[in-house]
N, C-alpha and C positions, 0 to 999 in steps of 0.2 A: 595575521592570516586573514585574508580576505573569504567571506562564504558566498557563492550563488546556490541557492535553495530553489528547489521544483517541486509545486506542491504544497506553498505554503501556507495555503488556507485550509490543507486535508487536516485529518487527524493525527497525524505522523509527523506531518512539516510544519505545523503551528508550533509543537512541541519541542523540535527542534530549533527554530527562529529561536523560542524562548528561551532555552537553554542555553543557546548559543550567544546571544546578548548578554544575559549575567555571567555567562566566563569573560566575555570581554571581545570577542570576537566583532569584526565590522560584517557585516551583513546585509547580504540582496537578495531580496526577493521576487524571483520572475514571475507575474502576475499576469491574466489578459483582463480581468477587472479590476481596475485602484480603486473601485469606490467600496468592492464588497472586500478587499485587502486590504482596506485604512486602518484598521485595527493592529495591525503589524506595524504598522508605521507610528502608530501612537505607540508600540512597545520601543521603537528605536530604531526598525528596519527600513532600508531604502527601498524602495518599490520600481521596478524597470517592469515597466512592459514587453511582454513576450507572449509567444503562442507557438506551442510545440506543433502545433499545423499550420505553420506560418514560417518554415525554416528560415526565411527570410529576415525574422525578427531577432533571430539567439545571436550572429556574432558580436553585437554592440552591447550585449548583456553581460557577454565576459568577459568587457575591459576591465584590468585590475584586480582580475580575481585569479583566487589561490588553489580554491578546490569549487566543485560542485558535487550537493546532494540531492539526487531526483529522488523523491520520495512524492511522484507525481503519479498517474493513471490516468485513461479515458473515463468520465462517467458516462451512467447510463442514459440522462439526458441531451448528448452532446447531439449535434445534426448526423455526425458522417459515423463510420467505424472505426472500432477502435485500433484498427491497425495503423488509423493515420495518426494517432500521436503515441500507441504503443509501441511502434515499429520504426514508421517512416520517421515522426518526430523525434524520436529516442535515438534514430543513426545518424541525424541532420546535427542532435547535438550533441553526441559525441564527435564527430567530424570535427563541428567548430573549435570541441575543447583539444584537438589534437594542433589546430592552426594557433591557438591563442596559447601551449605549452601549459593547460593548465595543472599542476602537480598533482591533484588526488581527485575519483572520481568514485561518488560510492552512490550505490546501487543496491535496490531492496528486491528481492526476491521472493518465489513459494518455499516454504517448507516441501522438501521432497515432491519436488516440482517433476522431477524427473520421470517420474512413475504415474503422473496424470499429462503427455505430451500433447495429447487426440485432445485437451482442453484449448479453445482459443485463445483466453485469457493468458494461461500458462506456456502456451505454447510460444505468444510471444514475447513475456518476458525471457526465457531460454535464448533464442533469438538474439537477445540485448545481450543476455549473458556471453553467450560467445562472441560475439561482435568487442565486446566489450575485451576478453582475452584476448582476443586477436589483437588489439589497437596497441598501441605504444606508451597509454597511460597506464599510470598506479594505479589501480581501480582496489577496492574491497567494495565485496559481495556480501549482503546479511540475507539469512535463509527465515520468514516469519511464519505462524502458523495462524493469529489471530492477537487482536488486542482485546484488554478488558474492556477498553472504553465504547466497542461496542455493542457490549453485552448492556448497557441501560437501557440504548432506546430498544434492542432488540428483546429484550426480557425483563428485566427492572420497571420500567416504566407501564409496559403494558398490564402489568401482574397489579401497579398502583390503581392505574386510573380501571381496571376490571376488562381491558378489553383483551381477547382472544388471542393465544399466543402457537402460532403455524409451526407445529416438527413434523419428521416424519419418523418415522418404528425403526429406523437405527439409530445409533449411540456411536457418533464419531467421536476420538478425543483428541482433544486439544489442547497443546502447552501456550494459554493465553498468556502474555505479555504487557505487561502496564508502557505504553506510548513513552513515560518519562525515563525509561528504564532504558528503553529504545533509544531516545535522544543522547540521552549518555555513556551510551559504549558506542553509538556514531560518533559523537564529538571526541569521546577518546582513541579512537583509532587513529584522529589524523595525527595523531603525535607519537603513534607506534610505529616504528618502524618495521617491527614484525607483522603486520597487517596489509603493508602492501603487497596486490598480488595475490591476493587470500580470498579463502569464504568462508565464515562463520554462520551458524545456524545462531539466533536468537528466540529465546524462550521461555517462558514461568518455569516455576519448579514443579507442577502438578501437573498433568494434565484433566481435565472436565471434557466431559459432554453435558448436553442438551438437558438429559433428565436432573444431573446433580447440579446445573445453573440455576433450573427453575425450584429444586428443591432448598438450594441456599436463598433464593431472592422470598419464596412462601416464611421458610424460619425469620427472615431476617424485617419481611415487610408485616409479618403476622393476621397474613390473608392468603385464600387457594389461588391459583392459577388456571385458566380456564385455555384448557389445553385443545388444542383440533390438530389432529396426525394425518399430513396430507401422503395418499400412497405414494411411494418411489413414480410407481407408474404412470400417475398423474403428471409429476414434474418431468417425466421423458416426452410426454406427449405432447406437452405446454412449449417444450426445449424447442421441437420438432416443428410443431403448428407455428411459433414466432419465426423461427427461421426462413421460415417460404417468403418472409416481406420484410422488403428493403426497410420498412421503421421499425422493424420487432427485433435486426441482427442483436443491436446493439444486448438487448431482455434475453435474449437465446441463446450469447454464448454465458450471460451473468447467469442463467438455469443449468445451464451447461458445467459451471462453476461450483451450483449447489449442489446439482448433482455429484458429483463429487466426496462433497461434504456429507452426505448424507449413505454414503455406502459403506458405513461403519470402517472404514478403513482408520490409522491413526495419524493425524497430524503430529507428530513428536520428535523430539529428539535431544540428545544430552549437548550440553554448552561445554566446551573443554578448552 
């Protein structure tokens, strides 16, 4: 079986490439920089250039291939919005993969996405999601709520080096998920057959918030944490003020995100 991987410099699709090499798997990885994705390529990956706003670029990326996993996103640096490779780019290449018959098509998802729709982020993965029902491919859908991995740079690390770590006075919770955990019940769905056509929630066994991360990283670093609680109200206003400008959309709807995150509501769910 042949993989094209989306994504595969994030922290989700490195993990996956990797995993997917030591099962045995041939593997591609769609990149628009080969120099900052060489490092995949030293693991075993073949490197094809693409750019999901570049529709142009995807159908010669899926000669030969068996399945595709986007486990890709807009960042927040990018020039344009996120809709042109959350959206526009995500239906250009599910299209292709309907031309090219490719067999399985898996797709990462919100945890209880449903119930934050007025999010833009979220609102366009949903978007992919039905797009993605509707189309004629196998697809499985995984529902996430967060990874551990980035819980270092966001609390771990700062609690090290002493510098200041941004919450605000609610206590969301979280079923974090360790990335390798992730890569391994993607790679084993494409050999289930009960999986096509499906959605799964994946998830830790606990759920955390903010106060119990930073009180495991104080026990486990054997130093305080120097906490600053920003009001809810501030991140509404900040959401609000970047959105009025065409360079802020991309910051406004990722605040928009936080917010979110931040309304004590729970990210959770049981794995069955």
């Amino acid at each position: 079986m042949s993989l094209l991987i989306i994504g595969a410099t994030g922290t989700l699709g490195r993990q996956i490439v990797r995993r997917a090499i030591d099962e045995g798997y041939s593997v591609k990885c769609l990149v628009r920089n080969l120099r900052k994705a060489y490092f995949l390529k030293e693991w075993g990956a073949e490197l094809v250039y693409g750019d999901l706003s570049l529709p142009e670029t995807l159908p010669l990326s899926l000669k030969d291939t068996t399945a595709i996993i986007d486990a890709s996103t807009a960042r927040p640096s990018d020039a344009y919005n996120a809709e042109v490779i959350d959206l526009q780019g995500k239906v250009a290449l599910i299209e292709a993969a309907k031309v090219a018959k490719i067999d399985r098509f898996i797709f990462f998802s919100v945890l209880n996405g449903r119930n934050y729709s007025e999010v833009p982020l979220i609102d366009l993965k949903i978007k992919i999601e039905e797009y993605l029902k509707q189309s004629d491919i196998d697809y499985t859908i995984f529902y996430l709520g967060g990874f551990f991995q980035g819980l270092i740079s966001q609390y771990a690390i700062p609690i090290l080096e002493k510098q200041p770590i941004w919450i605000t006075s609610e206590a969301t919770n979280i079923n974090y998920i360790d990335t390798s955990d992730v890569a391994k019940f993607t790679l084993r769905s494409l050999v289930l057959k009960e999986t096509e056509r499906k959605e799964f929630p994946l998830v830790g066994l606990k759920p955390w918030n903010s106060k119990e991360i930073i009180q495991l990283c104080e026990r486990l670093s054997g130093q305080p944490a120097k906490i600053t609680q920003i009001p809810l109200s501030l991140l509404i206003l900040l959401k609000t003020i970047t959105g009025f400008f065409e360079w802020g959309i991309n910051v406004s709807e990722r605040l928009a995100f936080a917010e979110v995150l931040s309304t004590g509501n729970s990210f959770t769910a049981e794995m069955k």
